[in-house]
mmCIF file of the N, C-alpha and C atoms, coordinates in Angstrom:
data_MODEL
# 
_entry.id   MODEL 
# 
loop_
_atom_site.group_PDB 
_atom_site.id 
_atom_site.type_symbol 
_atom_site.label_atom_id 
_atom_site.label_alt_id 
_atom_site.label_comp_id 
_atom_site.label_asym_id 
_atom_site.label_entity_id 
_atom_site.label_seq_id 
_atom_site.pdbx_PDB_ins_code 
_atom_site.Cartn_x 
_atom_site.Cartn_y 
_atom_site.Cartn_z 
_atom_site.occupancy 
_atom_site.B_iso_or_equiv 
_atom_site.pdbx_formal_charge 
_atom_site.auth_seq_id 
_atom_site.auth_comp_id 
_atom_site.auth_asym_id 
_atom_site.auth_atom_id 
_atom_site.pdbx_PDB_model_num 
ATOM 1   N N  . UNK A 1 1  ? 179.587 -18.256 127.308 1.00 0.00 ? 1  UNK A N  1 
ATOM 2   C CA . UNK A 1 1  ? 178.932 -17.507 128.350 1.00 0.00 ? 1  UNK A CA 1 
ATOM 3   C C  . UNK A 1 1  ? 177.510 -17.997 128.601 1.00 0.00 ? 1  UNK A C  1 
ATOM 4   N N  . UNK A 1 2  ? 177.011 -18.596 127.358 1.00 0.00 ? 2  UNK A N  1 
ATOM 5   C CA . UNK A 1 2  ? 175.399 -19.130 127.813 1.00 0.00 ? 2  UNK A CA 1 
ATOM 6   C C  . UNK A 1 2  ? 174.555 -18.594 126.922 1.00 0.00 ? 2  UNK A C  1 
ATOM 7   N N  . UNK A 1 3  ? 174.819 -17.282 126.723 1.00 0.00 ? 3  UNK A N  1 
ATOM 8   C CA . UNK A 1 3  ? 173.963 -16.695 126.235 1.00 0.00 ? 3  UNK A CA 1 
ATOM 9   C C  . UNK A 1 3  ? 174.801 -16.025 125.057 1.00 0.00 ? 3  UNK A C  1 
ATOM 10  N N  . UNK A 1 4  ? 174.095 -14.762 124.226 1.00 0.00 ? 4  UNK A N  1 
ATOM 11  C CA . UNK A 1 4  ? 174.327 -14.364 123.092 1.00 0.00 ? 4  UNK A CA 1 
ATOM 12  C C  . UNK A 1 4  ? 174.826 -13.230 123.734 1.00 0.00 ? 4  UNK A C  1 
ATOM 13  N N  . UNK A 1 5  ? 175.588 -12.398 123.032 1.00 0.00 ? 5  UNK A N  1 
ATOM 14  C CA . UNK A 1 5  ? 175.800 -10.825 123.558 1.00 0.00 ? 5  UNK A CA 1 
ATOM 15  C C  . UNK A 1 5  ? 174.943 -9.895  123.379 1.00 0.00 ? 5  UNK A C  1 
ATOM 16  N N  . UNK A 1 6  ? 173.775 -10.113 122.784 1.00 0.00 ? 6  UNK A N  1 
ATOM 17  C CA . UNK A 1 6  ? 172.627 -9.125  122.965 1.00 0.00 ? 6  UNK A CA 1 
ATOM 18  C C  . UNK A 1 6  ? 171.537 -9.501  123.393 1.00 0.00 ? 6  UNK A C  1 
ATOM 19  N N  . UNK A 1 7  ? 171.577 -10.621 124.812 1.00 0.00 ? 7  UNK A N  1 
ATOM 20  C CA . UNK A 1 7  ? 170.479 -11.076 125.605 1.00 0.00 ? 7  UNK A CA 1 
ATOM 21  C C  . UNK A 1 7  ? 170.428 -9.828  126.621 1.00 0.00 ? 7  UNK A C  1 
ATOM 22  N N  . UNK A 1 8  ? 171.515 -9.515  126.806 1.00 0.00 ? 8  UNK A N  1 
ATOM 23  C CA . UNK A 1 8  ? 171.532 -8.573  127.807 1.00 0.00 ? 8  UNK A CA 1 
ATOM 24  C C  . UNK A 1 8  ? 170.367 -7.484  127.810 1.00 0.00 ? 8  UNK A C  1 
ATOM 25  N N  . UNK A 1 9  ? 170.108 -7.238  126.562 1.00 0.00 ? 9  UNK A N  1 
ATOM 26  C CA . UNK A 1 9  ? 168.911 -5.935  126.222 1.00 0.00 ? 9  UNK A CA 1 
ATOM 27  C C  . UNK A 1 9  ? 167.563 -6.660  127.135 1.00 0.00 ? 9  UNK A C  1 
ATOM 28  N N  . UNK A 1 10 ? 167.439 -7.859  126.821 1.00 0.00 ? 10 UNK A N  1 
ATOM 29  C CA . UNK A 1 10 ? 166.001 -8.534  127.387 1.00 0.00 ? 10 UNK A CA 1 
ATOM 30  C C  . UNK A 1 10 ? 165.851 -7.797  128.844 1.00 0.00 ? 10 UNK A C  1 
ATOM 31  N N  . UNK A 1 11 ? 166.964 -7.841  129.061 1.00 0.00 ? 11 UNK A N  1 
ATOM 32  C CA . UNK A 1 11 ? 166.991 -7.683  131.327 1.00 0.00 ? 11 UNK A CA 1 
ATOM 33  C C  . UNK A 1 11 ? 166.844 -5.836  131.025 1.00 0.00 ? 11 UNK A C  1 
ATOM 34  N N  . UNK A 1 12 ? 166.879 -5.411  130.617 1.00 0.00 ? 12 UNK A N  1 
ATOM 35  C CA . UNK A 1 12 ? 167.269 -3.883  130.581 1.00 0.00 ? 12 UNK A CA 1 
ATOM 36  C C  . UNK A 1 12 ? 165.624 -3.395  130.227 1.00 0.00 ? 12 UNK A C  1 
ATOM 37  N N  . UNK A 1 13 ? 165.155 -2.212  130.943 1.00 0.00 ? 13 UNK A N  1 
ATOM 38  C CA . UNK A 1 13 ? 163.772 -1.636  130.969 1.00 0.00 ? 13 UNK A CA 1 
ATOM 39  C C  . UNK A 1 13 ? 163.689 -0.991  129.962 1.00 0.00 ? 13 UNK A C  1 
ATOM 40  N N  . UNK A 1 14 ? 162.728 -1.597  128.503 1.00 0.00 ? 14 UNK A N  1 
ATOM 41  C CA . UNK A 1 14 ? 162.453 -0.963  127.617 1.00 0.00 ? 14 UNK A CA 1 
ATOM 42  C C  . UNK A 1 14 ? 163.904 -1.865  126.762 1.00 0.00 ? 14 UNK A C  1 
ATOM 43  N N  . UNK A 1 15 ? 163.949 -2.988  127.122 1.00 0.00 ? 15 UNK A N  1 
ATOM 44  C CA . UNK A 1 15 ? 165.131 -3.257  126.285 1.00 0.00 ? 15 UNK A CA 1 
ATOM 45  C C  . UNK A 1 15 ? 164.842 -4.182  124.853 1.00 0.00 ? 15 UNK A C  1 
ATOM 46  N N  . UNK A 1 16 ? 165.149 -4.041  123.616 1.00 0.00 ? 16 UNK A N  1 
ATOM 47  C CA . UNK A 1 16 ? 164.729 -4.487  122.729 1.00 0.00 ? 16 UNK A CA 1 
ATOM 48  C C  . UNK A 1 16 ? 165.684 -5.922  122.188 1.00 0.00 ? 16 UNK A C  1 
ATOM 49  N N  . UNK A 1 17 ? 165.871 -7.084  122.236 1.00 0.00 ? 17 UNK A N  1 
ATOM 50  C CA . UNK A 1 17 ? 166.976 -7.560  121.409 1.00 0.00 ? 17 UNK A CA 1 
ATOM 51  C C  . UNK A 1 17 ? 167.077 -7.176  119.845 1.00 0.00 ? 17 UNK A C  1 
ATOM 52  N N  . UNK A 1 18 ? 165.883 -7.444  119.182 1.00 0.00 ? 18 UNK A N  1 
ATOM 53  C CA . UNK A 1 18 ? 166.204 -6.441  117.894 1.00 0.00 ? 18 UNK A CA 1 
ATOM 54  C C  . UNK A 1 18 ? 166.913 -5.873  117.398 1.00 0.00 ? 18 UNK A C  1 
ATOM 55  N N  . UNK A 1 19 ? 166.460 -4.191  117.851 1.00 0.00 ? 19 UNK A N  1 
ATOM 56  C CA . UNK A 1 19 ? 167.617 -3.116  118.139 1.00 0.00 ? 19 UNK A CA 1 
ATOM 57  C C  . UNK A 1 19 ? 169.257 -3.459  118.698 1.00 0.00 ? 19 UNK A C  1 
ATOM 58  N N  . UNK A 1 20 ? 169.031 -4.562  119.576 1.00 0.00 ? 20 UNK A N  1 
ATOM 59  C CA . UNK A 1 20 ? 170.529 -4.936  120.250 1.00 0.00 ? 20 UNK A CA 1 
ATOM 60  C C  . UNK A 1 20 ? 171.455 -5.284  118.780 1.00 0.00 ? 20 UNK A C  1 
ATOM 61  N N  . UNK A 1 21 ? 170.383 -6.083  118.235 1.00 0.00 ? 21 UNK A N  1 
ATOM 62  C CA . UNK A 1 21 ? 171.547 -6.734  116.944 1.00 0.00 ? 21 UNK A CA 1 
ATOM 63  C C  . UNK A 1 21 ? 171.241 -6.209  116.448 1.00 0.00 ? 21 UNK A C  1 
ATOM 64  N N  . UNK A 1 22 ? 170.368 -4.869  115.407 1.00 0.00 ? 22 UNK A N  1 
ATOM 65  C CA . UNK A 1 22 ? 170.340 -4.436  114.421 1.00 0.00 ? 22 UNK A CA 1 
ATOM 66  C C  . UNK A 1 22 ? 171.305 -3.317  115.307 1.00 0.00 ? 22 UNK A C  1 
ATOM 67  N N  . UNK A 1 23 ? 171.384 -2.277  116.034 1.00 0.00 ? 23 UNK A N  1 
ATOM 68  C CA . UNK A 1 23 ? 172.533 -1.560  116.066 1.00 0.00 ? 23 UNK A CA 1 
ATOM 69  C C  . UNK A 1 23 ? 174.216 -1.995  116.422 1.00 0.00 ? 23 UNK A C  1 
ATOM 70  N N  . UNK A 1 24 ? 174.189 -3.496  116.605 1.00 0.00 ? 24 UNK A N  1 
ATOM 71  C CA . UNK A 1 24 ? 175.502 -4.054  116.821 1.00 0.00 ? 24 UNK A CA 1 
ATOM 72  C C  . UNK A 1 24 ? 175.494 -3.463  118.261 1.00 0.00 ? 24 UNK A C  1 
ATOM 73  N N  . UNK A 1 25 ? 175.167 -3.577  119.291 1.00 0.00 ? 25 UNK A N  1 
ATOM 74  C CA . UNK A 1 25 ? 175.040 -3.126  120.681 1.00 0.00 ? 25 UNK A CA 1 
ATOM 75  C C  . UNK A 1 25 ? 175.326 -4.757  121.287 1.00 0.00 ? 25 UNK A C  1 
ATOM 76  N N  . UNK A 1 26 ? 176.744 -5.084  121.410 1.00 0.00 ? 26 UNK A N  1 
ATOM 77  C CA . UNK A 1 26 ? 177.599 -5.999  122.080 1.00 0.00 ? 26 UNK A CA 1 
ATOM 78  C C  . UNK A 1 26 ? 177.885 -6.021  123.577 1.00 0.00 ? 26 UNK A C  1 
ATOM 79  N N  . UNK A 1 27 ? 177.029 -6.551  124.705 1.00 0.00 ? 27 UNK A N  1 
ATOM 80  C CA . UNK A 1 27 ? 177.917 -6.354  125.617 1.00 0.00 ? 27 UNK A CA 1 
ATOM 81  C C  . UNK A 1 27 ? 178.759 -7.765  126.270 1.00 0.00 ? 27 UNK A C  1 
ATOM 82  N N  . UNK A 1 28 ? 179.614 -7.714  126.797 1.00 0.00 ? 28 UNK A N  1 
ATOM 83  C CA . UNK A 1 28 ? 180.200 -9.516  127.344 1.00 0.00 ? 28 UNK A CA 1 
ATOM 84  C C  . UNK A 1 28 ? 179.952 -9.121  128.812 1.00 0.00 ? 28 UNK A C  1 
ATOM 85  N N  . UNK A 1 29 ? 179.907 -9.942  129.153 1.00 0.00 ? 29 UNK A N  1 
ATOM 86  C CA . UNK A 1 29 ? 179.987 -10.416 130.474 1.00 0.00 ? 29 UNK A CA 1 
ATOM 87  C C  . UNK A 1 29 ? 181.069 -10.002 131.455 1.00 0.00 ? 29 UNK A C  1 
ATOM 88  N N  . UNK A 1 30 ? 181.058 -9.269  132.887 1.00 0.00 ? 30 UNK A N  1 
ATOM 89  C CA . UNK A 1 30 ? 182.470 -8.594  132.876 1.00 0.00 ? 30 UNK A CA 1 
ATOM 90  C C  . UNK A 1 30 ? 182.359 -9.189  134.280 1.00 0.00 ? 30 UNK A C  1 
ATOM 91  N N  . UNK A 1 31 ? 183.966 -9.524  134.799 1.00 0.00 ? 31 UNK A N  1 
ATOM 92  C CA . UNK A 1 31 ? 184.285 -10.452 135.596 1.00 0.00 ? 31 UNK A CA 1 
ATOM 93  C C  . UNK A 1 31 ? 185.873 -10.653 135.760 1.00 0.00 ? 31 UNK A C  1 
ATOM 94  N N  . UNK A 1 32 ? 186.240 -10.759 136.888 1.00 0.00 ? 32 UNK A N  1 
ATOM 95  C CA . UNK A 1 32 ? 187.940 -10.421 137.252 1.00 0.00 ? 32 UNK A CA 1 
ATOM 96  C C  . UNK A 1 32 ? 188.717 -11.351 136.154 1.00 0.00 ? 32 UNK A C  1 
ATOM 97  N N  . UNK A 1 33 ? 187.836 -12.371 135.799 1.00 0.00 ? 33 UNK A N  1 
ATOM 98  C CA . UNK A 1 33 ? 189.150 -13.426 135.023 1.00 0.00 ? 33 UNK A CA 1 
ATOM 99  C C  . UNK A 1 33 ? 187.988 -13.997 133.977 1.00 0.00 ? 33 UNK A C  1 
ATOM 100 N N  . UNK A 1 34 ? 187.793 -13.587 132.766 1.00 0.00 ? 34 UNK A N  1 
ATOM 101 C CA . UNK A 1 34 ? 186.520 -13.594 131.875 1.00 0.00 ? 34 UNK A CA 1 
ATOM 102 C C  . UNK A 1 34 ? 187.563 -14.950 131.050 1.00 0.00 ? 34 UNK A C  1 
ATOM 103 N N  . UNK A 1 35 ? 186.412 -15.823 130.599 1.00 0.00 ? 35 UNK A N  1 
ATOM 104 C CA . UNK A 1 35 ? 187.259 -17.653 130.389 1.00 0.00 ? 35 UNK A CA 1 
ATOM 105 C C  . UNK A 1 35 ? 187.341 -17.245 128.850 1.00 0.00 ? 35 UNK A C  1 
ATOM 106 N N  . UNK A 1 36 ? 187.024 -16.149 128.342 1.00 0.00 ? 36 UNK A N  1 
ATOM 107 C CA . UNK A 1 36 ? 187.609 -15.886 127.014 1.00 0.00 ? 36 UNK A CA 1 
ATOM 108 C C  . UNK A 1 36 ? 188.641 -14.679 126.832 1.00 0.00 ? 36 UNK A C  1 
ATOM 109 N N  . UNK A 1 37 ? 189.609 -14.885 125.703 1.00 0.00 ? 37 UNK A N  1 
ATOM 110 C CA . UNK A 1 37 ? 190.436 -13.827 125.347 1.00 0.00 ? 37 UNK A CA 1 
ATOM 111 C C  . UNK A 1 37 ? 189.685 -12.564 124.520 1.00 0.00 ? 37 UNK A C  1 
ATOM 112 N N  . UNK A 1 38 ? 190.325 -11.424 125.571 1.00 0.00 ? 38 UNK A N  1 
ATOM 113 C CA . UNK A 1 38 ? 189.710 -9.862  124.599 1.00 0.00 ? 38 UNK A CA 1 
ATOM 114 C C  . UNK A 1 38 ? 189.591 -9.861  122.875 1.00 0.00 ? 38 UNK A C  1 
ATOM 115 N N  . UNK A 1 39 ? 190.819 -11.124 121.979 1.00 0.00 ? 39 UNK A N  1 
ATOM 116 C CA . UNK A 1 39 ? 191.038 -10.865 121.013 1.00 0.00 ? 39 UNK A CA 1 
ATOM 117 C C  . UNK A 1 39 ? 189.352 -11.892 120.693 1.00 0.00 ? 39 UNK A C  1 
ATOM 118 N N  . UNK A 1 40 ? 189.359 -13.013 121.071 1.00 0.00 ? 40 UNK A N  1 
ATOM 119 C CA . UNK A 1 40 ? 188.304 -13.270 120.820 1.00 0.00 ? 40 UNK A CA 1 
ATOM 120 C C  . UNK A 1 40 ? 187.084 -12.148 120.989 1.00 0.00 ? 40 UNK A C  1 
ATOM 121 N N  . UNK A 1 41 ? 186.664 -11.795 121.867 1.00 0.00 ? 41 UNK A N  1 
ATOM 122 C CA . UNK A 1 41 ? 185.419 -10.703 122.044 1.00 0.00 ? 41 UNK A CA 1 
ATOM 123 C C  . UNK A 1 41 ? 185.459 -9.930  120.534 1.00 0.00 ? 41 UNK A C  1 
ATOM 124 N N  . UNK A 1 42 ? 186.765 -9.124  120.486 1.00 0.00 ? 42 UNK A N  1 
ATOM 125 C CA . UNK A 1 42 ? 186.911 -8.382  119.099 1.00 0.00 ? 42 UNK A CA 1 
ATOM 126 C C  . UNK A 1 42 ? 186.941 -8.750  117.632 1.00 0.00 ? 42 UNK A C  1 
ATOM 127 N N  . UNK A 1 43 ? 186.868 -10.386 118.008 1.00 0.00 ? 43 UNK A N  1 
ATOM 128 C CA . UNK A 1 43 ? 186.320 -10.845 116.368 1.00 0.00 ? 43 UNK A CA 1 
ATOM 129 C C  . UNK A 1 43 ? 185.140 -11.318 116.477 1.00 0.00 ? 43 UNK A C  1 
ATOM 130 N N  . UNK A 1 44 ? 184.733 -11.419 117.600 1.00 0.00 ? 44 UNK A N  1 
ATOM 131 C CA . UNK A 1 44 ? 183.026 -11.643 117.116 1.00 0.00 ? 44 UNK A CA 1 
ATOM 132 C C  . UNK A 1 44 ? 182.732 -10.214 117.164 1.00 0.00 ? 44 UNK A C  1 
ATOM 133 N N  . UNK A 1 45 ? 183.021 -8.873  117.377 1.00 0.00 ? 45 UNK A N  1 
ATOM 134 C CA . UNK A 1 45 ? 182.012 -8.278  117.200 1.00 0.00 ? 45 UNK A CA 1 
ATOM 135 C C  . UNK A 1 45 ? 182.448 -7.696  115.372 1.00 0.00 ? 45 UNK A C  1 
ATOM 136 N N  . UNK A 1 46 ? 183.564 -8.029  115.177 1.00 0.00 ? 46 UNK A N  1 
ATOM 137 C CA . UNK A 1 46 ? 184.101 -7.905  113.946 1.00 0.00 ? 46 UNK A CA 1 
ATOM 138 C C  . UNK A 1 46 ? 182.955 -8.316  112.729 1.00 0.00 ? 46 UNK A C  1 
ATOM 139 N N  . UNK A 1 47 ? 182.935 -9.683  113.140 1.00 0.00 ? 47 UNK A N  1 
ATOM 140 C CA . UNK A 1 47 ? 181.631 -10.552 112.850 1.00 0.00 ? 47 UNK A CA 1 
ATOM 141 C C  . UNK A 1 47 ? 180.562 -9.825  112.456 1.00 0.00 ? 47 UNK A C  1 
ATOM 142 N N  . UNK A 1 48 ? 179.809 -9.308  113.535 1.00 0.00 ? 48 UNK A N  1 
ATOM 143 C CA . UNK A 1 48 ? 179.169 -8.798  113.875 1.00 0.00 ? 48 UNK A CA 1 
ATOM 144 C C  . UNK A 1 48 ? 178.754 -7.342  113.750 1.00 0.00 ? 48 UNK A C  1 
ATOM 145 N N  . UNK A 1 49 ? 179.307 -6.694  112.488 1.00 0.00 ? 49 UNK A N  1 
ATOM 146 C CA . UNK A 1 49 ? 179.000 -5.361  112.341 1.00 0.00 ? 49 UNK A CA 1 
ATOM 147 C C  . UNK A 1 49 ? 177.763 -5.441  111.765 1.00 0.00 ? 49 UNK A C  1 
ATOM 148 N N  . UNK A 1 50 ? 176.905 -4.591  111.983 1.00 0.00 ? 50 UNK A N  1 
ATOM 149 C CA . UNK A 1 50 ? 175.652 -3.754  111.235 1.00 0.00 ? 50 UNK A CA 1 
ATOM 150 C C  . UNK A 1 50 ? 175.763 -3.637  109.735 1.00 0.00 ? 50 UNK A C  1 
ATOM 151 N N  . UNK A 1 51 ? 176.436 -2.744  109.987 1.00 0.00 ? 51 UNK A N  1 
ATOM 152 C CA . UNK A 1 51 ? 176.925 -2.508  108.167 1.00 0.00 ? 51 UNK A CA 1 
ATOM 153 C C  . UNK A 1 51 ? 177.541 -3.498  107.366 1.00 0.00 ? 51 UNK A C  1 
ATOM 154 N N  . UNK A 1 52 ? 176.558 -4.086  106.061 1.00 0.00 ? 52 UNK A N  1 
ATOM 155 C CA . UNK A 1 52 ? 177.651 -5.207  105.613 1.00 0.00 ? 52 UNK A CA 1 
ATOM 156 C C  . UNK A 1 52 ? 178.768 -5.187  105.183 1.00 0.00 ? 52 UNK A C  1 
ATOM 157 N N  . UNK A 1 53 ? 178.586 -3.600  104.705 1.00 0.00 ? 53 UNK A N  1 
ATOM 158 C CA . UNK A 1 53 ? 180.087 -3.314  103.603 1.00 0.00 ? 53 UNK A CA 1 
ATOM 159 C C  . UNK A 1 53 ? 181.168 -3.610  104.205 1.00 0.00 ? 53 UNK A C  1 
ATOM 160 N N  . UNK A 1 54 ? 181.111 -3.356  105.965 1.00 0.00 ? 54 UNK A N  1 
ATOM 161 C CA . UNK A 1 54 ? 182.583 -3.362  106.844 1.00 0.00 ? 54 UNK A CA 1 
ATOM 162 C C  . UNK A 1 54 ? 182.773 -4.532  107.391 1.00 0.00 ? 54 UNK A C  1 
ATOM 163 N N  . UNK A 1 55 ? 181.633 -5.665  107.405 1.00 0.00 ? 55 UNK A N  1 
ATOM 164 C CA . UNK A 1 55 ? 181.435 -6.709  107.971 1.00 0.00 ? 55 UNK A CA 1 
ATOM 165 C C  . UNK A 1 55 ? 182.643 -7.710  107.375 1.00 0.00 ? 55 UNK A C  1 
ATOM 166 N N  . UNK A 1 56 ? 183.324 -8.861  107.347 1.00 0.00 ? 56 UNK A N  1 
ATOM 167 C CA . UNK A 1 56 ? 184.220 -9.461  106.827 1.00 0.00 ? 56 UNK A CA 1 
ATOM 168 C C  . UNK A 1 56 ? 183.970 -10.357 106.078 1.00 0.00 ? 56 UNK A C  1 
ATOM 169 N N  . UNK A 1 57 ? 184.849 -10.613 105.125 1.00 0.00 ? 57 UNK A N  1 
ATOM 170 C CA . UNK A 1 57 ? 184.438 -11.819 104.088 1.00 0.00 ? 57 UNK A CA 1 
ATOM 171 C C  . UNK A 1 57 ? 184.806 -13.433 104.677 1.00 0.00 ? 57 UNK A C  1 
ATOM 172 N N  . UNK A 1 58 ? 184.102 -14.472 104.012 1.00 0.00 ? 58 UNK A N  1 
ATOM 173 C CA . UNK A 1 58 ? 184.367 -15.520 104.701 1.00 0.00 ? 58 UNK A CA 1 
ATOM 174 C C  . UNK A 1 58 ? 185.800 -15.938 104.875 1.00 0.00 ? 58 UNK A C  1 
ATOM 175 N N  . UNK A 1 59 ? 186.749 -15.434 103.442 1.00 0.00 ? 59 UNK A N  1 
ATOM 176 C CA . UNK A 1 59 ? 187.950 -16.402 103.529 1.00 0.00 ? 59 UNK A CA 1 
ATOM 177 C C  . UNK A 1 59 ? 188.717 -14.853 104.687 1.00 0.00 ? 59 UNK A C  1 
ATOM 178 N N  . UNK A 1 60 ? 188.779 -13.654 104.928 1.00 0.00 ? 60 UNK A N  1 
ATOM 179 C CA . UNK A 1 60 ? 189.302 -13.406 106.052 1.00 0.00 ? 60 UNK A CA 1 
ATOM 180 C C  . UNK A 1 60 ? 188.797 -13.816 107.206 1.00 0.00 ? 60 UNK A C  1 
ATOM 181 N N  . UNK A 1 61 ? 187.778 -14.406 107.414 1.00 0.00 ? 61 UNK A N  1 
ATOM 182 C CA . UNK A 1 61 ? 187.195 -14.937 108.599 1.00 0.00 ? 61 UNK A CA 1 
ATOM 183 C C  . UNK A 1 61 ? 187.803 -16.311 109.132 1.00 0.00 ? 61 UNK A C  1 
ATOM 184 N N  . UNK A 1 62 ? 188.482 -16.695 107.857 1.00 0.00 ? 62 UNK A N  1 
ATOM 185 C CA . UNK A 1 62 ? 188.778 -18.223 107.699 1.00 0.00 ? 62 UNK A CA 1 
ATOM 186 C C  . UNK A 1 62 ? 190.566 -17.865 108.375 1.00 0.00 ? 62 UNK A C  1 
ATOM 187 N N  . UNK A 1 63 ? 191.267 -16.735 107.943 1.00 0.00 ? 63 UNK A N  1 
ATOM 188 C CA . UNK A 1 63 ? 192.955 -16.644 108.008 1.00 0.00 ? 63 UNK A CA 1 
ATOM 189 C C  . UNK A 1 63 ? 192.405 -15.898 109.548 1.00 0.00 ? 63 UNK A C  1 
ATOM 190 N N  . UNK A 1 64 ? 191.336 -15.787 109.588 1.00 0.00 ? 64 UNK A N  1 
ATOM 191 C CA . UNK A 1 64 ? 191.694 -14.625 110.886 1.00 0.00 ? 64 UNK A CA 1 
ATOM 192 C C  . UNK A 1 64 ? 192.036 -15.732 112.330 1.00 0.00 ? 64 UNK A C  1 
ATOM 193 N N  . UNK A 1 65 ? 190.284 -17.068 112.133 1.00 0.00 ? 65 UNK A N  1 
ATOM 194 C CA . UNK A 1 65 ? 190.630 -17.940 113.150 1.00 0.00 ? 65 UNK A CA 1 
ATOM 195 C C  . UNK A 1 65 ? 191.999 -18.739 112.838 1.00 0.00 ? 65 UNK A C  1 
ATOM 196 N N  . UNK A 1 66 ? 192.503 -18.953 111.861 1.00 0.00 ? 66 UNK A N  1 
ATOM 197 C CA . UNK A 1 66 ? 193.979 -19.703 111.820 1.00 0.00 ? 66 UNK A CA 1 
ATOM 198 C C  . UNK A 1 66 ? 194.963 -18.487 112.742 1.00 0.00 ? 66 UNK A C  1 
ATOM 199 N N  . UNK A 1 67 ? 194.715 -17.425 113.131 1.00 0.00 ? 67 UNK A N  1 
ATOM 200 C CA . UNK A 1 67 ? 195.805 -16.927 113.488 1.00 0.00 ? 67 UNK A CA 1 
ATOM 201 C C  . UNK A 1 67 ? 195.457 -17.057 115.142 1.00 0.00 ? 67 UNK A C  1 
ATOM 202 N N  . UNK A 1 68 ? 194.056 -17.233 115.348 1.00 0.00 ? 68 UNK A N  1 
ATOM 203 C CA . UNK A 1 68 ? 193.896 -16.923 116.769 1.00 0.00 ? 68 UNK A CA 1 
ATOM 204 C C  . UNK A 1 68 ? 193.968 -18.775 116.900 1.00 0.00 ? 68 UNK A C  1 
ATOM 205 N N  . UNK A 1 69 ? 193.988 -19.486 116.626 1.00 0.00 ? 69 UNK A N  1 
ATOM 206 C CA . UNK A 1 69 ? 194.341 -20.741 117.087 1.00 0.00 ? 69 UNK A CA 1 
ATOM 207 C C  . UNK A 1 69 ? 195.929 -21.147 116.631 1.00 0.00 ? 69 UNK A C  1 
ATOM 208 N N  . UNK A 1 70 ? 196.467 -20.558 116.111 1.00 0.00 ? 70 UNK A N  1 
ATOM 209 C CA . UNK A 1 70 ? 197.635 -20.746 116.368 1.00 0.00 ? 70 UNK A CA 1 
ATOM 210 C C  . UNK A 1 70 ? 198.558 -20.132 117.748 1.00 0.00 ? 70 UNK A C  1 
ATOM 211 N N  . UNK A 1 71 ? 197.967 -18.775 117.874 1.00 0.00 ? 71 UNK A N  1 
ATOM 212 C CA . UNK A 1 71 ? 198.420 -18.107 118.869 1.00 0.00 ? 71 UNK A CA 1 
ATOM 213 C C  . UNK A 1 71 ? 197.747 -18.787 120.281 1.00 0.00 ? 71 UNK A C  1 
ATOM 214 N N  . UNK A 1 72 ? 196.567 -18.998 120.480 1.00 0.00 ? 72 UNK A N  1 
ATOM 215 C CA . UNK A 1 72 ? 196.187 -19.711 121.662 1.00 0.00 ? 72 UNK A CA 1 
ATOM 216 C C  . UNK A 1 72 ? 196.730 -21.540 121.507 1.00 0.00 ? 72 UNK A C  1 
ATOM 217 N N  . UNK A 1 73 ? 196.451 -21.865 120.922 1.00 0.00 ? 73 UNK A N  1 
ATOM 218 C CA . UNK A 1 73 ? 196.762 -23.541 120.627 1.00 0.00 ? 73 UNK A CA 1 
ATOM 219 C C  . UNK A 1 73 ? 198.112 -23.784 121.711 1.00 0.00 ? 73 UNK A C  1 
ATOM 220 N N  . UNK A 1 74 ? 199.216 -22.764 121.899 1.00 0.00 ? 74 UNK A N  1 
ATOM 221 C CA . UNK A 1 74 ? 200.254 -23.688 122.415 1.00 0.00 ? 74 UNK A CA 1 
ATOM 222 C C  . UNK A 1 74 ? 200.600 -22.840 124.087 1.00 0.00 ? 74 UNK A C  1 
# 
């Protein structure tokens, strides 16, 4: 997309990026035919939790993209 998912706060009045990533405040880009898959969006914000405890470990991070490139790949 160009940018990060919490550039968006910059454009917004009183908008902090900070706060964007310290509260996990994700937004994408919205558009009739968006050049990424929803499942993608939902593992970066997976990624991307606040809390570390819920956040994911590397080796599920590792089986998670083997499943989304197998499923997109063909």
């Amino acid at each position: 997309y160009g940018e990060s998912p919490f550039e968006y706060a910059l454009g917004e009045s009183g908008g902090s990026l900070q706060l964007a990533v310290m509260n996990g405040q994700i937004r994408w880009p919205s558009g009739p035919n968006p050049p990424y898959p929803e499942q993608l969006h939902q593992f970066v914000v997976w990624m991307l939790q606040p809390q570390v405890a819920v956040r994911p470990w590397v080796d599920d991070i590792i089986i998670h993209v083997d499943k989304l490139i197998s499923k997109f790949s063909s």
